[in-house]
C-alpha positions, 0 to 999 in steps of 0.5 A: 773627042772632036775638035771644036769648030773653027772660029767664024768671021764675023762681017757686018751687013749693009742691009737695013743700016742697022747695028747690032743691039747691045744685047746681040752683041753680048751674046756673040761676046759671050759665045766667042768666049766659050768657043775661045775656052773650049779652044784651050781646053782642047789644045791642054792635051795629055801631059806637059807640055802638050800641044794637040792640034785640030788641024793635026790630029782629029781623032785619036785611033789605035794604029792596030793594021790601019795605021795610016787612017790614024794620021793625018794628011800631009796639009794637017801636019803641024808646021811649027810648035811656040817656044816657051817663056825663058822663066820654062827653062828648067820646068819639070812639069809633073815635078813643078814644086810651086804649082803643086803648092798652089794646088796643094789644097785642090790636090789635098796634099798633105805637105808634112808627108812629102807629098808635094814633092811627089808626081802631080800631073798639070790640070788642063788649064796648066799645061803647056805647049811649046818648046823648053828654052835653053838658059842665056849662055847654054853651051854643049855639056862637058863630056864625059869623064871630065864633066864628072869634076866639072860643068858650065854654069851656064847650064845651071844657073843656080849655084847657090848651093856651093855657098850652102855647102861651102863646108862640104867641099859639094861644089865650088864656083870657078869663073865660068864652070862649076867644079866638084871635089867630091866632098859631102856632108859626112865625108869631107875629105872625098867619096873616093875615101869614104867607100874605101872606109865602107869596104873595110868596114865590111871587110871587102877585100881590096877595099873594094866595095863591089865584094868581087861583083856580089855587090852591083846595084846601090841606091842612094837616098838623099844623094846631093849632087850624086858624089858617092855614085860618081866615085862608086862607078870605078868600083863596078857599082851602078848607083841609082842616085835620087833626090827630090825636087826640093828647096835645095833645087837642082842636085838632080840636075847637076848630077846629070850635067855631070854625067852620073845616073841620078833620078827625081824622086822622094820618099814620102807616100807612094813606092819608090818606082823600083820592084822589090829587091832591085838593090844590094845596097842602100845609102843614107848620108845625112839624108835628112829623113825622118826614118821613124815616122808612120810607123817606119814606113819609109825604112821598111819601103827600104826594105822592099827594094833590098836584096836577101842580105842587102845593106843599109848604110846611115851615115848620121849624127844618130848614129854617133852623137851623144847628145840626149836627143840623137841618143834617143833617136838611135835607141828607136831605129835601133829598136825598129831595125831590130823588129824588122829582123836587121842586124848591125853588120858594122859600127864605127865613127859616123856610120852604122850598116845594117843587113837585111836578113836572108831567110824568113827565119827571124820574120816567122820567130818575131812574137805574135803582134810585133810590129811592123807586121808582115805584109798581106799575101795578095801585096805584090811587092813588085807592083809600084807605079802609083801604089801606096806604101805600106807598114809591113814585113815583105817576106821572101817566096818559098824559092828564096828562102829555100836557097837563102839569096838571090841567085844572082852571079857576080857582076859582069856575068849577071848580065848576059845569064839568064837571072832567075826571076825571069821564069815569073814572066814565062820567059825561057833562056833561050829566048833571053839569049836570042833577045840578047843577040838580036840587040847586040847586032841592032847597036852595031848597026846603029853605031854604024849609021852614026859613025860619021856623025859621032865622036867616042864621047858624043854620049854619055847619058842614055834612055832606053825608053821602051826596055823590054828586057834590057838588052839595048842597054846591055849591048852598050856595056863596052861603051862609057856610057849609062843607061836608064832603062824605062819600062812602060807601066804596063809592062812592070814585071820586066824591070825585076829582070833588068835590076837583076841583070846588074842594070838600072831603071825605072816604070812610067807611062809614056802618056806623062811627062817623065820626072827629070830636068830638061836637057839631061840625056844624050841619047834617047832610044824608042822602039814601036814607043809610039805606035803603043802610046797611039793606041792607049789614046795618047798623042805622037805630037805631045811625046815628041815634045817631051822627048824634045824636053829631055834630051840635050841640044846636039843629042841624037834620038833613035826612033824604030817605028812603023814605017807609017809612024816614022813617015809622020814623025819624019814631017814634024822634025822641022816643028820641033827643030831636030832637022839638023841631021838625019838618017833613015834605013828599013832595017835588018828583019829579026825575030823582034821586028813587027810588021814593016819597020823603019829606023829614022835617027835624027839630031837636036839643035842648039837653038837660040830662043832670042835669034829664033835660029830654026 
């Protein structure tokens, strides 16, 4: 699309001495008011927040092996970017629940599914352009380990869950910070208790929930502010901890605050963004779902992401209260696990854990007409950016019902061997093991560049924004440190690898504005990101943006790019104000380089939004 014509001057004559006539001058009203809309239109971009500049983009073009005529001339290069009202500061803007409720009747939304807790991407007329302010007071997050019991409350202005859940010992006001105990709604006196309780409950030896690394990867739906990951993590479990944007508001961001691997997300009409049998395990305390609805379409896309023999864990009045409305519920989920081929693995007290079966066996044995059904042959089960759920069964493959399981190595060994699903992507071991060299010799680099700049505990939260197979993340496991792999929607098939390498992640694209809080990660990690946005038609400037939106203030970013691309994005640092420290080197060439590459790592400021510190 060309950019629309500049505003004109408009001067009057002295000729004539004539004036403009009211109807002359309704028309130039009325066309300078076109030209203003189609300004704004223009300037909407791709996603929020989004800023698409006339003078600094004129076209869009691939950068294919022409990529300086994709970029503008140095005089074009956007100077500065507006900063946002204070009222941004916390916008999730494809996440923003009272937009979405605005639109819900344009969206048709439908509210008693959920959906508006879901991804909605800004209309053009509402996105926005500018730069997401830190809240009055914001100071440098705690670091890690500390900032697991506790965070400034400046950080996050909106305590009110620690009246809420008072009971609960979830978190606690303590003058200037935010403490936490480690309590939740079923397990007032600690997480570090209750997954001792689940161990024996499953008779783990040692108490240790891990089952000697057999058990790595645990989702947690409805996690609060993600109590049950933090303490899972000094039993080797990684937990994707996931909560909506709802009227509780900000558990997501506390749990990231806190320096505990959490996401944005809820169950309502599409896949969870995960392929199937990502995890070993599945937790549900108090989570307030209705597990039953649809046709348990929830509790089967549960199923989905399950492991051969993976648990669920439901920790709910359901599942102890004797009550006639509870016992009702138990008796249907009770029926509904049965029919899905799940079996109670243990019962006691508050808490009920099912396993998934390991083989076809009970799937094919179920009478004809049984519901839910089986799922179609065409379903791919890993397919899920943007797919609806369905009501069915997903049977294993001829492989895994064979050899009963998943194949999988105790965790740490799954991560460096080669895991078995990386044949779908016609990927041999070799190559994976070259893969994993190669990134290990990238991070000691990088590492070394940053040496006189960083601290041991400078990072903690971690995004690796393109992951190919993980193998940034994986080179990182020495490092106190958790990364979120994100795997480019076109590239779906990769994630299945990383969850099976005891890693975590999740699918986007990168041409929408990612589904977290603003200021949650330390690190951001992009290699050839933008030269592969650029040719999908999308705009450096509005992902920089973004990546501005995400990452903390004094977070460091990790750009490896084309030396053009980098040459570009180098121009626009002072616009988006990460121009406190900065560090450029063409790097080693190895098998994974593409053409002329360069390495630029660059700091954020801390800015003040009254005092306009650029």
């Amino acid at each position: 699309m060309k950019p629309p014509p500049p505003p004109q001057c408009w001067g009057g004559g002295h000729g004539g001495g004539a004036a403009l006539g009211r109807r002359a001058f309704a028309s130039l009203l009325a066309a300078a008011v076109v030209a203003l809309a189609l300004l704004c239109i223009f300037y909407g971009a791709a996603f929020a927040p989004s800023i698409r500049s006339a003078a600094a983009h004129p076209r869009r073009l691939g950068f294919r092996d022409r990529a300086a005529e994709a970029l503008p001339p140095d005089n074009l290069v956007l100077s500065s970017i507006p900063v946002c009202d204070a009222r941004h500061s916390e916008l999730i803007p494809c996440l923003d629940r009272a937009l979405h409720y605005r639109l819900r009747l344009r969206l048709r939304l439908n509210l008693s599914l959920m959906e508006h807790y879901e991804r909605h991407c800004p209309p053009p007329p509402r996105r926005l352009n500018c730069l997401i302010p830190p809240p009055d007071g914001y100071q440098v997050p705690i670091r890690w380990p500390r900032s697991r019991d506790e965070v400034w409350k400046a950080n996050i202005p909106h305590p009110h869950l620690a009246a809420e859940k008072s009971d609960q010992r979830w978190m606690v006001v303590n003058g200037d910070k935010i403490n936490f105990p480690g309590g939740g709604t079923h397990f007032h006196t600690g997480a570090d208790k209750y997954i001792v309780h689940l161990a024996q409950m499953l008779n783990f030896p040692n108490g240790k929930l891990n089952n000697g690394g057999k058990v790595r990867n645990v989702l947690d739906v409805g996690c609060g502010v993600a109590s049950f990951g933090a303490y899972l993590l000094s039993h080797d479990i990684l937990a994707m901890s996931l909560a909506p944007n709802d009227v509780h508001e900000n558990q997501i961001q506390f749990a990231l605050e806190r320096g505990i691997p959490a996401t944005l997300g809820v169950l309502g009409t599409r896949r969870l963004p995960y392929p199937s049998r990502s995890f070993e395990m599945a937790h549900c305390s108090r989570c307030r779902i209705d597990w039953l609805q649809r046709n348990g379409i929830l509790l089967l896309e549960v199923d989905r992401v399950l492991r051969p023999g993976g648990y669920f864990v439901y920790s709910s009045p359901e599942a102890y209260a004797l009550d006639p409305f509870n016992r009702k519920i138990w008796r249907q989920m009770s029926d509904l696990a049965r029919r899905m081929c799940w079996k109670v693995a243990s019962k006691k007290n508050q808490t009920v854990i099912w396993a998934k079966p390991l083989t076809n066996r009970c799937y094919m044995r179920r009478e004809p007409g049984t519901l839910p059904p089986m799922c179609e042959h065409d379903d791919d089960p890993d397919a899920a950016w943007n797919v609806p759920m369905k009501a069915c069964l997903t049977p294993y493959s001829m492989r895994v019902n064979k050899v009963k399981g998943s194949e999988l190595l105790p965790w740490p060994q799954r991560l460096t061997a080669a895991p078995p699903r990386l044949e779908d992507l016609g990927i041999s071991s070799d190559n994976f093991s070259e893969d994993n060299e190669i990134w290990h010799s990238r991070i000691t680099r990088y590492w070394k560049h940053m040496k006189s700049e960083i601290q041991k505990d400078s990072f903690r939260n971690v995004m690796d924004m393109s992951a190919n197979l993980g193998g940034f993340a994986a080179s990182l496991s020495k490092k106190d440190v958790w990364v979120m792999n994100v795997v480019p929607s076109t590239e779906s098939g990769k994630l299945k690898v990383i969850y099976d390498r005891g890693l975590m992640g999740t699918i986007h694209n990168w041409c929408e504005s990612f589904s977290t809080y603003p200021r949650t990660y330390d690190l951001l990690h992009a290699w050839c990101l933008f030269s592969e946005i650029e040719k999908q038609g999308c705009s450096l400037e509005d992902l920089l943006i973004e990546m501005d939106r995400i990452l903390r203030p004094h977070g460091y970013a990790i750009i490896r790019d084309k030396a053009t691309v980098v040459n570009y994005i180098k121009k626009l640092l002072p616009a988006i104000r990460w121009d406190d420290w900065t560090f450029e080197v063409k790097p080693k060439k190895d098998t994974l380089s593409s053409g002329d590459e360069r390495v630029l790592i660059v700091r954020k400021k801390l800015w003040d939004q009254r005092l306009q510190d650029l």
